[in-house]
C-alpha atoms as an extended CHARMM CRD file, in Angstrom:
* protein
*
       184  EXT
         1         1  UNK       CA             79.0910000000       74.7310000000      -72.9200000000  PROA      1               0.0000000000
         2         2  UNK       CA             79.9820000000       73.0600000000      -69.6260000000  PROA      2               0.0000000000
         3         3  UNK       CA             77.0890000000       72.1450000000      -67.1000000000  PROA      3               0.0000000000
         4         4  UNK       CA             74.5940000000       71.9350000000      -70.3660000000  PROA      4               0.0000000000
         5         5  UNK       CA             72.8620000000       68.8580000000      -71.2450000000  PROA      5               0.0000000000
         6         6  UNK       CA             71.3570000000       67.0410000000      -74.1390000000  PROA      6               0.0000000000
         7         7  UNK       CA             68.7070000000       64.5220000000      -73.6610000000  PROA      7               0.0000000000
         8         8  UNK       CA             69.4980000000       63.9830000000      -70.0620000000  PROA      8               0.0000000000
         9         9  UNK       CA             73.0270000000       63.7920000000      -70.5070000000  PROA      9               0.0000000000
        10        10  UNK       CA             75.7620000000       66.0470000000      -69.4490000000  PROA      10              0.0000000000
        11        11  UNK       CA             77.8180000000       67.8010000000      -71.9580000000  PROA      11              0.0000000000
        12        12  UNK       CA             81.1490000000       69.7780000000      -71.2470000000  PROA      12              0.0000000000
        13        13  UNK       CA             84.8710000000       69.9890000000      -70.6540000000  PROA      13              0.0000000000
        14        14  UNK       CA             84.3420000000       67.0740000000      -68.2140000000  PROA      14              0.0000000000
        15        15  UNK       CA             83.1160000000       64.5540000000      -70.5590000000  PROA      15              0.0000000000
        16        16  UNK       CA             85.3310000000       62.6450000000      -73.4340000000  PROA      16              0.0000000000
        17        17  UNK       CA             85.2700000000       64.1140000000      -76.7840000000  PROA      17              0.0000000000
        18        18  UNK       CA             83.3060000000       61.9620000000      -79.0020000000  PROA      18              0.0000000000
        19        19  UNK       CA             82.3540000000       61.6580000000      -82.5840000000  PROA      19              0.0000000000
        20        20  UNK       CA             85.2570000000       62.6180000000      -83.9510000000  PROA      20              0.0000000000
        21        21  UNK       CA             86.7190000000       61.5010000000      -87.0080000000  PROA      21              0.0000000000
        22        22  UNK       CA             90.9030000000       59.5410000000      -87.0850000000  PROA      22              0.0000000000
        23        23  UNK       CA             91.1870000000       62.4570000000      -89.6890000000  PROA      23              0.0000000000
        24        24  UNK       CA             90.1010000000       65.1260000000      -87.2210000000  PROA      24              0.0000000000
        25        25  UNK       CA             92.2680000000       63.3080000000      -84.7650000000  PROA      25              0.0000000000
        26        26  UNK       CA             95.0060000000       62.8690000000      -85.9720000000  PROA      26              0.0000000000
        27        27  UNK       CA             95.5640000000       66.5850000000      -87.2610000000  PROA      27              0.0000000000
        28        28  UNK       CA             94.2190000000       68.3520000000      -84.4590000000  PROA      28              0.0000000000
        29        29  UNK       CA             96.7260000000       66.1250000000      -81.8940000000  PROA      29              0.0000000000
        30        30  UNK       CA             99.4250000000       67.1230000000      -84.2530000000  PROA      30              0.0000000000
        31        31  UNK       CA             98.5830000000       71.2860000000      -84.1710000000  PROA      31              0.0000000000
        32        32  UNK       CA             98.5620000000       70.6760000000      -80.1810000000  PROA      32              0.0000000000
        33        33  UNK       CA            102.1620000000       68.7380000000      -80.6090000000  PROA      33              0.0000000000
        34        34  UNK       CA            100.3520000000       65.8930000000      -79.3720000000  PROA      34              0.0000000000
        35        35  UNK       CA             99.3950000000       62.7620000000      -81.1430000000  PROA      35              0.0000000000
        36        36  UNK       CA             97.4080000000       59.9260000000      -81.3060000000  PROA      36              0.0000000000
        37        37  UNK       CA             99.3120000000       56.5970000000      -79.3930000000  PROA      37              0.0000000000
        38        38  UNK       CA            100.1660000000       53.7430000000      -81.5460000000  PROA      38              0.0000000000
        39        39  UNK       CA             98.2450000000       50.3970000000      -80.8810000000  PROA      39              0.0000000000
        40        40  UNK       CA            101.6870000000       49.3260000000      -79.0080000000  PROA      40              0.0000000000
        41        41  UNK       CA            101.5700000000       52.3560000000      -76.7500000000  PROA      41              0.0000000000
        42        42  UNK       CA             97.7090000000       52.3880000000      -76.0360000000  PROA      42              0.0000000000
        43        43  UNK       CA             97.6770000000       48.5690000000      -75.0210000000  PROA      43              0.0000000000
        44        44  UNK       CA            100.9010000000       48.9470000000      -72.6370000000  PROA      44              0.0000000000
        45        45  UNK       CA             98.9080000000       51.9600000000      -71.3150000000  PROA      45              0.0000000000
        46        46  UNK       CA             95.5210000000       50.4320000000      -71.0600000000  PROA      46              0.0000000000
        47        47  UNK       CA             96.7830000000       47.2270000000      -69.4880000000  PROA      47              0.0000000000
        48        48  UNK       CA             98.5390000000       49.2870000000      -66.6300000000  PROA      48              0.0000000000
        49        49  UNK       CA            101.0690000000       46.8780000000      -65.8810000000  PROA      49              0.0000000000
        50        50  UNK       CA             98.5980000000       43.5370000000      -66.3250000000  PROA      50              0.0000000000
        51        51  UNK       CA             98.4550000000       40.4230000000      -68.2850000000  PROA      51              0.0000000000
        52        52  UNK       CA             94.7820000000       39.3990000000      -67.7750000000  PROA      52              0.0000000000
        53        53  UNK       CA             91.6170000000       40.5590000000      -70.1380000000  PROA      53              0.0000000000
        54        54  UNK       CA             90.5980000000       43.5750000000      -68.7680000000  PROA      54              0.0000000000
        55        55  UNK       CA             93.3790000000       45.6170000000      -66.3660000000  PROA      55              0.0000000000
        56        56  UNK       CA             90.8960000000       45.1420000000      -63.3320000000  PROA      56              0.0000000000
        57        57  UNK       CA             91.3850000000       40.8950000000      -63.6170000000  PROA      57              0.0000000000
        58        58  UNK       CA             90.5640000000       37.8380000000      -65.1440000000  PROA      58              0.0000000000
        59        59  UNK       CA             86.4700000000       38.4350000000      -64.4430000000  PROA      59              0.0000000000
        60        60  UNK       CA             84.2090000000       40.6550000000      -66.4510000000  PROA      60              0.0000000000
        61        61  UNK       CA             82.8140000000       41.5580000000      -63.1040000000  PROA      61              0.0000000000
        62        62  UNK       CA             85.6310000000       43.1490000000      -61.8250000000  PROA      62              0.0000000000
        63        63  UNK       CA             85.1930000000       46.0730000000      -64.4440000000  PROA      63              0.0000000000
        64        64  UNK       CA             82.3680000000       47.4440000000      -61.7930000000  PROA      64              0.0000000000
        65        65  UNK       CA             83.2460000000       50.5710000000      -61.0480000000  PROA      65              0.0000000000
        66        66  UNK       CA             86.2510000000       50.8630000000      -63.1310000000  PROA      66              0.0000000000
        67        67  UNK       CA             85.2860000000       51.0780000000      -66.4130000000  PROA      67              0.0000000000
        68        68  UNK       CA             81.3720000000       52.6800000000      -68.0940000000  PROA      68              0.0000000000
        69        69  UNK       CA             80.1990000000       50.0260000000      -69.9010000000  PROA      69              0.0000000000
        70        70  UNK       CA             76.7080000000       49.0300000000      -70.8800000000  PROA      70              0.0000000000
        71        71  UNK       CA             75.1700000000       47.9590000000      -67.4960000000  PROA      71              0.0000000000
        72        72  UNK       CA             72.1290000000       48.3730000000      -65.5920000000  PROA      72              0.0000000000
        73        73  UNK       CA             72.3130000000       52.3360000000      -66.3440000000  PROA      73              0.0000000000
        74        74  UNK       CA             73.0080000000       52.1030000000      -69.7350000000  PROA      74              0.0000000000
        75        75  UNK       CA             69.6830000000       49.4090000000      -70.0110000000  PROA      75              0.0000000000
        76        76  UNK       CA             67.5340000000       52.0670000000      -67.4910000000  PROA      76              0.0000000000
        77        77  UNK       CA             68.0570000000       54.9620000000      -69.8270000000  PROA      77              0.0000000000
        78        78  UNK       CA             66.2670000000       52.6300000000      -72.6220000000  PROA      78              0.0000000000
        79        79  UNK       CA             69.1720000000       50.9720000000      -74.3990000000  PROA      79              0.0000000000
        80        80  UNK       CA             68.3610000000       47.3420000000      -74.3410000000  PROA      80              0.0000000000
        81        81  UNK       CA             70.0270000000       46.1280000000      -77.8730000000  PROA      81              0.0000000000
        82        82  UNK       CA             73.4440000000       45.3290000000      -76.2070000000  PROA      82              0.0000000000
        83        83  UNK       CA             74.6990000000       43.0240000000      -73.5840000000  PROA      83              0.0000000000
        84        84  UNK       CA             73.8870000000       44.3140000000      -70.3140000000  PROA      84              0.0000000000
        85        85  UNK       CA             76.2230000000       44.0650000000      -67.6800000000  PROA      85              0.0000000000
        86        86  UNK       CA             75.2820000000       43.2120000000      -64.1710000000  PROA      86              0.0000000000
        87        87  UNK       CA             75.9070000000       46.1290000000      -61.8870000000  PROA      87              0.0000000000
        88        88  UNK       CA             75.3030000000       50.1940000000      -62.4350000000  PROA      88              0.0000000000
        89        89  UNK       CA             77.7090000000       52.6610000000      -62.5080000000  PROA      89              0.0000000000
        90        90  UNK       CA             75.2070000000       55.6780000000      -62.9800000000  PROA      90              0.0000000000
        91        91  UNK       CA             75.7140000000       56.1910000000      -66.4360000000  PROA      91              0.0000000000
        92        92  UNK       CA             73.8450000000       55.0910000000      -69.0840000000  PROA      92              0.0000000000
        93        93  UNK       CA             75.6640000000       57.1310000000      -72.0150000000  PROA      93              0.0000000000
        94        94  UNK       CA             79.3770000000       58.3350000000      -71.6710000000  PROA      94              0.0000000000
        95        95  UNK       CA             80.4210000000       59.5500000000      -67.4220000000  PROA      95              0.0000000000
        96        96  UNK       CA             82.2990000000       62.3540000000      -67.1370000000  PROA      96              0.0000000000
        97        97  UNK       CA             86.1270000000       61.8060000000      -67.2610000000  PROA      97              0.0000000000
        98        98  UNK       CA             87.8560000000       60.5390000000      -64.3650000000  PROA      98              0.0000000000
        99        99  UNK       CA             84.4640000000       59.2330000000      -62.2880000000  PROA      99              0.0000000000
       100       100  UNK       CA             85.3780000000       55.9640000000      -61.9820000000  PROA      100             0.0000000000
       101       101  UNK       CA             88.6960000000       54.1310000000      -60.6450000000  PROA      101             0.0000000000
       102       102  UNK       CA             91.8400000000       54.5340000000      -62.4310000000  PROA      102             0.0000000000
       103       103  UNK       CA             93.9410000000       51.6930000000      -63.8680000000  PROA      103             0.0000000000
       104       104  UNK       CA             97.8000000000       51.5790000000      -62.0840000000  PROA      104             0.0000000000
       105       105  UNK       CA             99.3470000000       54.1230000000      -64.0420000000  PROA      105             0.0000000000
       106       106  UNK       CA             96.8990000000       57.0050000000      -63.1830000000  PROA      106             0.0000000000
       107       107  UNK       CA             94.2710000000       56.4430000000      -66.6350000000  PROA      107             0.0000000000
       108       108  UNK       CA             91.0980000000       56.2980000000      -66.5420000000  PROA      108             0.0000000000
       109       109  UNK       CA             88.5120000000       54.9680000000      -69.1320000000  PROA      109             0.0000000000
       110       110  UNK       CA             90.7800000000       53.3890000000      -71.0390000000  PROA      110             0.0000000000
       111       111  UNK       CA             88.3080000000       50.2570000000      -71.5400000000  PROA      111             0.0000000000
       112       112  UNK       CA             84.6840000000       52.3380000000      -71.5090000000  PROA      112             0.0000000000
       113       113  UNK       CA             83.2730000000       55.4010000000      -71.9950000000  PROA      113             0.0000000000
       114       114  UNK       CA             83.9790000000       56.2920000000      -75.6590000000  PROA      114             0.0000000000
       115       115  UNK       CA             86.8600000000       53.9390000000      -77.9080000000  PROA      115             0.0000000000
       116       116  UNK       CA             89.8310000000       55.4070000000      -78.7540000000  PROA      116             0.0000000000
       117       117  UNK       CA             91.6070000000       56.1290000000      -82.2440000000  PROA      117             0.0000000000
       118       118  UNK       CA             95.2840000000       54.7870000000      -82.2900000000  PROA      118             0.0000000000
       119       119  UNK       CA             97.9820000000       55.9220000000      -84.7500000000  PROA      119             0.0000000000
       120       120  UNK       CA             98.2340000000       52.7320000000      -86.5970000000  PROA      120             0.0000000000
       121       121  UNK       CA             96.8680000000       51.5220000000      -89.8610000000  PROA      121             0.0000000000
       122       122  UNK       CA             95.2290000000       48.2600000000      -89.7900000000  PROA      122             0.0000000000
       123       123  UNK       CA             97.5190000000       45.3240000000      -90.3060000000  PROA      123             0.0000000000
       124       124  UNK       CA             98.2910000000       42.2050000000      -88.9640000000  PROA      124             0.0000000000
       125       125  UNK       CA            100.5120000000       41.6110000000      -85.7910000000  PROA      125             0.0000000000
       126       126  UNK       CA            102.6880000000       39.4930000000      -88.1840000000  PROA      126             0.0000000000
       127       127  UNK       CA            103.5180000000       42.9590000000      -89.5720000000  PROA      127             0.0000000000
       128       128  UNK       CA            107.0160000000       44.7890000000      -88.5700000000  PROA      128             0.0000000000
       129       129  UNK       CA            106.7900000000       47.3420000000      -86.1350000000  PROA      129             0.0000000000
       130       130  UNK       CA            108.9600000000       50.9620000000      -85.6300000000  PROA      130             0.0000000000
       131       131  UNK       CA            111.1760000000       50.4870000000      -83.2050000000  PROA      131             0.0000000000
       132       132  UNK       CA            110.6440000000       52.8100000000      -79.9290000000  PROA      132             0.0000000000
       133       133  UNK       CA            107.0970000000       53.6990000000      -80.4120000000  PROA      133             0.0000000000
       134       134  UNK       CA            105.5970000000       49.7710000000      -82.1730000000  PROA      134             0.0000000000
       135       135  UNK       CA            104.1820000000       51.6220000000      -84.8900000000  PROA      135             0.0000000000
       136       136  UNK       CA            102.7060000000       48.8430000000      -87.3390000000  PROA      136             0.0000000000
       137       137  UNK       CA            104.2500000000       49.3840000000      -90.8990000000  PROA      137             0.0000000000
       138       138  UNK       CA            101.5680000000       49.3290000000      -93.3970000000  PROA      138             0.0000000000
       139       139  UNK       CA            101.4390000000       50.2440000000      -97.1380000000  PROA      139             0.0000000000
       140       140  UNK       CA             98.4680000000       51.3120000000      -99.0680000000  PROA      140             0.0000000000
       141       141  UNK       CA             96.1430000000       50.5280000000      -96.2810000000  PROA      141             0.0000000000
       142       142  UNK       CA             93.0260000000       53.0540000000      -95.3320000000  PROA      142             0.0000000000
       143       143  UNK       CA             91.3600000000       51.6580000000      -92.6060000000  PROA      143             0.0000000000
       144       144  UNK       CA             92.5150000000       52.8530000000      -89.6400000000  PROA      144             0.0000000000
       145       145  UNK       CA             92.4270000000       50.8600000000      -85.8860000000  PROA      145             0.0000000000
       146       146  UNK       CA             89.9050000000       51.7560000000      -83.3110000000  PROA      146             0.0000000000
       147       147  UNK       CA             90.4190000000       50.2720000000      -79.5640000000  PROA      147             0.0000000000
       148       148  UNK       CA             88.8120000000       50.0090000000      -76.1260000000  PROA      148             0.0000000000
       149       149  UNK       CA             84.8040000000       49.7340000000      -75.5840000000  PROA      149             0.0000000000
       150       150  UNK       CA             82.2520000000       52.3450000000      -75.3170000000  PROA      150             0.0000000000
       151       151  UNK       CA             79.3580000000       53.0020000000      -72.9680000000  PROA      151             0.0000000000
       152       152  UNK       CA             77.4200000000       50.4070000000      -75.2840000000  PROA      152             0.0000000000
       153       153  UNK       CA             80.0040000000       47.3110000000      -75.4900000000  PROA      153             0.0000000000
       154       154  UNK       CA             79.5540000000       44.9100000000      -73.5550000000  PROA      154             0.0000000000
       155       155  UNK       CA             82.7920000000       43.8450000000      -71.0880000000  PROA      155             0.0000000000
       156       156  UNK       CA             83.8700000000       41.1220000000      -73.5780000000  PROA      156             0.0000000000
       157       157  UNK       CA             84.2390000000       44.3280000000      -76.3410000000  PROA      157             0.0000000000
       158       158  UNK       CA             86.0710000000       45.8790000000      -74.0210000000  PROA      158             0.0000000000
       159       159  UNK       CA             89.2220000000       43.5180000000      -73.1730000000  PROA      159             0.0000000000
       160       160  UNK       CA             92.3340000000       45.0350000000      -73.7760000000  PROA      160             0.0000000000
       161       161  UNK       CA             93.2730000000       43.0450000000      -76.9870000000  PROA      161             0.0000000000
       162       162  UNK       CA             89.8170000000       43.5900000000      -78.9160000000  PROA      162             0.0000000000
       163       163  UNK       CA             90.4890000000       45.8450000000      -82.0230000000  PROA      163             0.0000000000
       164       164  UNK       CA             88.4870000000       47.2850000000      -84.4620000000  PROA      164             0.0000000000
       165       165  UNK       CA             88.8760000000       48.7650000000      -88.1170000000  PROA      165             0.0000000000
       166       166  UNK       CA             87.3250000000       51.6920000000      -89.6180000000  PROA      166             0.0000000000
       167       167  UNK       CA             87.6090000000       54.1440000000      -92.1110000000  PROA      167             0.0000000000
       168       168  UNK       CA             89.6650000000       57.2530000000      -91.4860000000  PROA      168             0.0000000000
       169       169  UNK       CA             86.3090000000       59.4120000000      -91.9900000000  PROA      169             0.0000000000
       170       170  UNK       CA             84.2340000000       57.3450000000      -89.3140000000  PROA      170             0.0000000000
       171       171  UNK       CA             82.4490000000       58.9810000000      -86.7740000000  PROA      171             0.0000000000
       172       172  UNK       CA             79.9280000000       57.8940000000      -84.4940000000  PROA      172             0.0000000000
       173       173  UNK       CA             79.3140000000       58.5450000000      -80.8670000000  PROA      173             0.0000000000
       174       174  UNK       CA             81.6860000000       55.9180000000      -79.5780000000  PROA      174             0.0000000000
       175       175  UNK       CA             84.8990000000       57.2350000000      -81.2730000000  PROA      175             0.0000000000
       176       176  UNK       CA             87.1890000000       59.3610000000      -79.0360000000  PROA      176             0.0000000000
       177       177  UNK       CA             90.7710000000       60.0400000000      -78.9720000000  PROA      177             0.0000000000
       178       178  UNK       CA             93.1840000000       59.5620000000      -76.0580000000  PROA      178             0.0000000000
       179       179  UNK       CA             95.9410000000       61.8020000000      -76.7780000000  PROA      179             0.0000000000
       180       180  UNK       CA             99.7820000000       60.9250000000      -76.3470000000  PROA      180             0.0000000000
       181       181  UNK       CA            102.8930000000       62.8990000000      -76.0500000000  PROA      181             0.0000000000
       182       182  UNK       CA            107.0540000000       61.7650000000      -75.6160000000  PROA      182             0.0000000000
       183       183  UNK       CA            107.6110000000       60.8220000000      -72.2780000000  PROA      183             0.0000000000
       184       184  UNK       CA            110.9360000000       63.5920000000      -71.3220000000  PROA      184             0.0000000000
């Protein structure tokens, strides 16, 4: 219910889904004629145009107040088994959507918050791709590809190329979806 909390935390159509399986996903995205974006189309869209680490620069410092990371927050609410980073956006679990600064296309949280299930199979970047979308083509291959950080990575977890494999059935309270349409 939006406005309710848990624990301290906010809950509600503000704040990213979470804990949600690539299964559960995957199919709801496709009932809503959405989908999930392939690893190709979620790094183009998390780097917003950039070549360095994180879209916000070459410095893990210059993800303060761009991205919800573990940081001072994230330590004050009692988390202290992760890298902390420096400064304190306000949030020690996930923000609500949209609090912090957008990348340069108009996302936000692409590197923080909750990480984000992509399309793709896991497989090697030696591996052909689909042409249009970069779908990696991958036979007989379960695990599926998680990317971006969480409120509990610290900013080196969080660069845009860092990639992570998981069973289809995974859930924990870091996995979100980011969904992705054709561009008309």
């Amino acid at each position: 219910e939006p406005g309710a909390t848990e624990n301290g935390t906010g809950k509600g159509l503000l704040h990213p889904v979470e804990n949600v399986s690539w299964h559960y996903a995957n199919e709801t995205m496709r009932r809503l004629g959405l989908s999930l974006p392939t690893e190709a189309q979620w790094e183009y869209a998390a780097r917003g145009g950039t070549g360095t680490p994180w879209w916000t620069g070459d410095k893990a410092a210059s993800l303060a107040g761009s991205e919800n990371l573990a940081d001072a927050a994230y330590r004050a609410g009692g988390n202290d088994w992760a890298k902390v980073e420096a400064w304190d956006d306000g949030h020690y679990v996930h923000a609500p959507v949209a609090s912090l600064q957008a990348n340069p296309f108009g996302l936000h949280d692409v590197l923080g918050n909750v990480s984000e299930w992509c399309l793709d199979r896991w497989g090697s970047f030696e591996l052909p791709t689909r042409p249009g979308d970069g779908y990696r083509q991958t036979e007989g291959v379960l695990a599926c590809v998680l990317r971006g950080g969480c409120f509990d990575s610290a900013a080196p977890d969080a660069r845009v190329v860092e990639r992570y494999s998981y069973t289809p059935d995974f859930i924990n309270y870091c996995t979100g979806v980011r969904p992705a349409r054709a561009v008309e």
